[in-house]
N, C-alpha and C positions, 0 to 999 in steps of 0.2 A: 556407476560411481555416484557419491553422495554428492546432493549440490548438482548435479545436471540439471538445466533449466533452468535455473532460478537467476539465472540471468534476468532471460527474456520473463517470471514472472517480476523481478524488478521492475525493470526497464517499462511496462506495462503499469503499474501503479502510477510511476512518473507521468509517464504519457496519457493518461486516463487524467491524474492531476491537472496537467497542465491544459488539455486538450478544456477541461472545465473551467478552466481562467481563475484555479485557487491557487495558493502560497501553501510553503506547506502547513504553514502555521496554521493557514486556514480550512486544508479540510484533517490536521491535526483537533480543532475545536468543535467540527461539524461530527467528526466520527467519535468525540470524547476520548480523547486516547491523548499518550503526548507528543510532544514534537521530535522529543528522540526518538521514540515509536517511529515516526512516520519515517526516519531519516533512515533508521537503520532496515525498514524492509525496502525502501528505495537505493541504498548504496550496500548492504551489508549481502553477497551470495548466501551467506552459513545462515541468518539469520531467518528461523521460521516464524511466524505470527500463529499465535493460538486463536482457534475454529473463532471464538469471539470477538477478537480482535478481526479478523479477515473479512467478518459479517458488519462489523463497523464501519472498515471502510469502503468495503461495496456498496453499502446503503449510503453513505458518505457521497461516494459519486455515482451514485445511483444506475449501480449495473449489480450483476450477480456475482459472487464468487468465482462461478466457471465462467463470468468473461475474460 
């Protein structure tokens, strides 16, 4: 089914954010992307992040895309 998982890869950007002690607004700046960006791969299931965007914020909080 479409959308399985993405939960848990939500819930993971979250936890990765916060676990780093930024806002979202803050590693919305750090990844250059915007704060709606940030919001809707953290709360939105359907919403996918383009390969570029994803590489943003993984270097943002400084892990890999497959963490």
């Amino acid at each position: 089914m479409a959308g399985e998982g993405r939960p848990e890869v939500t819930n993971r950007v979250r936890a990765e954010r916060i676990t780093a002690g930024l806002k979202q607004q803050e590693l919305a700046d750090r990844a250059r992307i915007s704060l709606r960006t940030v919001t809707f791969i953290e709360t939105d299931p359907n919403y996918v992040p383009s390969v570029g965007v994803a590489l943003k914020v993984a270097s943002a909080l400084r892990c890999t895309v497959e963490d």
